[in-house]
C-alpha positions as CSV (number, residue, x, y, z in Angstrom):
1,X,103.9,102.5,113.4
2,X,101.0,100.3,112.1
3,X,98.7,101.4,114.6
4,X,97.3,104.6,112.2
5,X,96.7,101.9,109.6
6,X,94.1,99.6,111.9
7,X,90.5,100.2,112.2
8,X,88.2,98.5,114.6
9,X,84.3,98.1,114.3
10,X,82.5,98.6,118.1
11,X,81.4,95.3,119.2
12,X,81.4,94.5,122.9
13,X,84.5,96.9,123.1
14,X,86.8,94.7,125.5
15,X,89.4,94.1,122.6
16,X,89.7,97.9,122.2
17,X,91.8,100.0,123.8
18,X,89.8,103.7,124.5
19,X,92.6,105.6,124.3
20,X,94.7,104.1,121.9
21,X,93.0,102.2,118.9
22,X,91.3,103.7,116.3
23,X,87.8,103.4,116.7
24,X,85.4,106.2,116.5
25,X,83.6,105.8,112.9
26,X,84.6,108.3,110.6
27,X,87.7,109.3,112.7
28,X,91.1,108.0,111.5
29,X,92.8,109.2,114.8
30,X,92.8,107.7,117.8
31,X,91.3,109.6,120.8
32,X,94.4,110.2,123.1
33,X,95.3,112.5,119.9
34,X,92.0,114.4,120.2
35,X,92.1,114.8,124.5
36,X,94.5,116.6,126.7
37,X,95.3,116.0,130.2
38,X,95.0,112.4,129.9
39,X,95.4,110.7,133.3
40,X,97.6,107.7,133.3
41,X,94.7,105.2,134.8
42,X,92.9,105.5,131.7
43,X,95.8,104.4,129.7
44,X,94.8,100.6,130.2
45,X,90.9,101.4,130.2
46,X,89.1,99.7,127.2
47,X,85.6,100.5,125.6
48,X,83.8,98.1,127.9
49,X,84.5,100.5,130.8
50,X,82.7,103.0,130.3
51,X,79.9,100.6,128.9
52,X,77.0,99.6,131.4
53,X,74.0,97.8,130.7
54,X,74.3,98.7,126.8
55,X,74.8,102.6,127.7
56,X,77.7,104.8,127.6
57,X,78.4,105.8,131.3
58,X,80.8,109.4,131.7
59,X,83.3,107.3,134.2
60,X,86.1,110.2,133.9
61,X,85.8,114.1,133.5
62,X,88.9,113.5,130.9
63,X,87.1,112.4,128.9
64,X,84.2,115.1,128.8
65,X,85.6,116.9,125.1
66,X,85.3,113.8,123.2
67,X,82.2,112.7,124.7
68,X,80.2,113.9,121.9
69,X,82.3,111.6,119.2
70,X,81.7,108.7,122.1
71,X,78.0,108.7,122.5
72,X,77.3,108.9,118.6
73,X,78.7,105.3,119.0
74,X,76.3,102.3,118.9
75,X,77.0,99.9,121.7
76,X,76.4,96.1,120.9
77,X,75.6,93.2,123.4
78,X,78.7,91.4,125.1
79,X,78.0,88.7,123.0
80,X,79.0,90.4,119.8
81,X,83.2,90.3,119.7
82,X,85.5,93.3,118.5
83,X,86.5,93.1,114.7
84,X,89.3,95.1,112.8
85,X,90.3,95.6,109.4
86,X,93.7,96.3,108.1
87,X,94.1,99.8,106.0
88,X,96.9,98.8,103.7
89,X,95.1,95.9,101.6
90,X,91.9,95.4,99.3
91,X,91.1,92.5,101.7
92,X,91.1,94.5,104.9
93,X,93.5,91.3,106.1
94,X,96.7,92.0,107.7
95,X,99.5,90.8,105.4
96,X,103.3,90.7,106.2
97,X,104.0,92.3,103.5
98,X,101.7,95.1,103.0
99,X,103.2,95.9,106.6
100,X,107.0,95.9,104.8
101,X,106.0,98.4,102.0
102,X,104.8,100.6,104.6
103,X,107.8,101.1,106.7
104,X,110.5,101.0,104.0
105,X,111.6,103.8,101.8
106,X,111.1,102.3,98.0
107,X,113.1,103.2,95.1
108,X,112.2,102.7,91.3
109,X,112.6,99.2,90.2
110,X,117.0,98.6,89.5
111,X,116.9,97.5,86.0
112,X,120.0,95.7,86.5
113,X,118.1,93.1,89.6
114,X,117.6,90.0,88.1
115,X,121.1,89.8,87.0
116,X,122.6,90.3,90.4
117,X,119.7,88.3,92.3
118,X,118.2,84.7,90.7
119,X,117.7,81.3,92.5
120,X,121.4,79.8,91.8
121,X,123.3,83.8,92.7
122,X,126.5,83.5,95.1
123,X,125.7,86.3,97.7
124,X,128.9,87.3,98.5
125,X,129.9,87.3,94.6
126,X,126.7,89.3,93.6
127,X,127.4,91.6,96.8
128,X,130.3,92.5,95.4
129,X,128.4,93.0,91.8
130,X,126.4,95.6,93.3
131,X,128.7,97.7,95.2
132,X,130.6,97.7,91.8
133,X,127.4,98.7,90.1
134,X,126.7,101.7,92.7
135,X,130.4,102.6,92.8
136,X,131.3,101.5,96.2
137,X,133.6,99.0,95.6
138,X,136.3,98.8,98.5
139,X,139.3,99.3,95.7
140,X,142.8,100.5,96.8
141,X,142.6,103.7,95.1
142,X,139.5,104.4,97.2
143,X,141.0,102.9,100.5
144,X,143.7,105.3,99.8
145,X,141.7,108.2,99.5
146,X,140.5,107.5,103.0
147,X,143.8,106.9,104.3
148,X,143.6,103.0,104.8
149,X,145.8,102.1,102.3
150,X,149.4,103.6,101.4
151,X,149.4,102.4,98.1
152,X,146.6,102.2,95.7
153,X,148.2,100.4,92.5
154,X,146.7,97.7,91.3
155,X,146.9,94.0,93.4
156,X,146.7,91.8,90.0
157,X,149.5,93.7,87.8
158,X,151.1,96.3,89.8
159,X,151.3,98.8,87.2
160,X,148.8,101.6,87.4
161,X,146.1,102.7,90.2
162,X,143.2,100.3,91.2
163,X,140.1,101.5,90.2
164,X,136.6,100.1,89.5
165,X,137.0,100.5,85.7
166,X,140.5,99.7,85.8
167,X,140.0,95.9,87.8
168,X,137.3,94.7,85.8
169,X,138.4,96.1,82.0
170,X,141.7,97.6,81.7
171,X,144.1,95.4,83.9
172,X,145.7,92.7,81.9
173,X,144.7,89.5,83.7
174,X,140.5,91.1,83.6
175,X,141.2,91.8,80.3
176,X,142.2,88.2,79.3
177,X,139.3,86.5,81.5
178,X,137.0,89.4,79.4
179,X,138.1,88.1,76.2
180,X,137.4,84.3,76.9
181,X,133.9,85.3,78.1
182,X,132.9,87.5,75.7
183,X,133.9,84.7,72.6
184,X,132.0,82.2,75.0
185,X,129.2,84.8,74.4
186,X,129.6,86.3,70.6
187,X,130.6,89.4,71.5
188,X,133.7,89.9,70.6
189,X,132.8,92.2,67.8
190,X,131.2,94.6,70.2
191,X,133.9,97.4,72.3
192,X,133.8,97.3,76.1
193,X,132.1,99.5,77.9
194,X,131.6,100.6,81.9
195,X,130.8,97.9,84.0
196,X,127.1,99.0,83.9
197,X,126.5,99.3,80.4
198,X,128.4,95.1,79.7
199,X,125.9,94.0,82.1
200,X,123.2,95.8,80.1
201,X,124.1,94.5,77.2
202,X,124.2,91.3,78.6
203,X,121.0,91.3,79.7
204,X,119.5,92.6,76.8
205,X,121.3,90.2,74.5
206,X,120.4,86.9,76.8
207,X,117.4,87.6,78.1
208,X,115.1,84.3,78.1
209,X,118.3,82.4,77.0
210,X,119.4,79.1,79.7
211,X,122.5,78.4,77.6
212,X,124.7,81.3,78.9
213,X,123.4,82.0,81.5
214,X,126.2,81.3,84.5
215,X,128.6,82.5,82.4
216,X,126.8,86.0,82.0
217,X,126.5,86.6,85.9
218,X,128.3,86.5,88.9
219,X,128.5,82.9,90.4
C-alpha cells in the first residue's frame, strides 16, 4: 500500500529493488508495472546487478522494453548509499501518521467529538454516547425488530416501548435524573430536545467552562 508513495534517488542501487521500488526519475511507477513476462529470478535482483564498473550492463532480455528509461539513469560510485523520500509529507520524512491518513477512509470532522472523547471520558460510557448519537443503540425495541428480544417495553418503567428517545427523555426515572441535571446546569427554562440537539446545546452553552463540565458528559 505505501509502496506508490516512496521514491528513491539512484545511488549505488543495492538498497533498491529493480523491479519493485520506484525509482526511474520522472516515473511514479515502478518497473514491474511497465514490463511483461517478468521471470521470477529477477524478482529479488536489485539495481546493483545490472551495474558493472559504473555502466549499465543488459544482464536479461526481460528487461530489453524499459531499457531505454534504465540507461537515461546516472550510475554513482559504490560509495554513494541509496536515499528515499516519503510522498505524503512536506519533509519527505516517513511519519506514522501521514501513513494513517492514507489508508483510512476520512469523514468531515463530528461536531459532537470533544464531548464524547476528552482526557477524563469513560470508554464504555462514551461508547455507548455514540451509538446513541448514530442511532445504533442496542434498545429492546430494536432487539425485537431483529428477533432477539420478545418484548421490547421499556427495562426502567415497564410501560411503553424502549426506544432511543424514549430511555433517555421520556421514561420517568431519565426524566427525573434530566431534571436534576438540567437545574445543576440552568436550563431548566429551555424544552428537551433529541438526544443530539441537548448535547449541542450543551456544548454550545459550556464551551470553555471547567465548572460543569462532568456533569455535562458521559463519565
Amino acid at each position: 500500500m505505501a509502496l506508490p508513495y516512496i521514491a528513491y534517488k539512484l545511488g549505488n542501487g543495492r538498497d533498491i529493488y529493480l523491479l519493485f521500488d520506484v525509482w526511474i526519475s520522472g516515473s511514479s511507477e515502478p518497473l514491474i508495472n511497465v514490463l511483461s513476462d517478468i521471470p521470477h529470478e529477477l524478482y529479488t535482483w536489485h539495481v546493483s546487478d545490472i551495474v558493472d564498473n559504473g555502466k549499465w550492463i543488459l544482464k536479461h532480455q526481460a528487461l530489453q522494453p524499459a531499457w531505454s528509461l534504465i540507461t537515461q539513469q546516472s550510475t554513482q560510485s559504490v560509495e554513494v548509499p541509496d536515499t528515499w523520500k516519503w510522498k505524503c509529507t512536506n519533509t519527505t520524512k516517513f511519519s506514522f501518521s501521514s501513513e494513517w491518513n492514507l489508508v483510512r477512509d476520512s469523514e468531515p470532522h463530528f461536531q459532537l467529538a470533544n464531548m464524547i472523547w476528552y482526557p477524563s471520558y469513560n470508554p464504555k460510557m462514551s461508547v455507548c454516547f455514540l451509538r446513541a448519537l448514530k442511532s445504533k443503540l442496542l434498545t429492546r425495541d430494536f432487539l425485537k425488530s431483529l428477533n432477539i428480544s420478545d418484548s421490547d417495553e421499556c427495562v426502567l418503567c415497564n410501560t411503553t416501548q424502549e426506544s432511543i428517545a424514549h430511555l433517555f427523555f421520556a421514561c420517568p426515572f431519565s426524566a427525573y435524573l434530566w431534571a436534576l441535571c438540567r437545574l445543576k446546569l440552568g436550563l431548566n427554562d429551555s424544552t428537551i430536545g433529541s438526544l443530539q440537539d441537548e448535547a449541542i446545546l450543551l456544548q454550545s452553552k459550556f464551551r470553555g467552562s471547567l465548572s460543569p463540565l462532568f456533569l455535562q458528559r458521559p463519565i
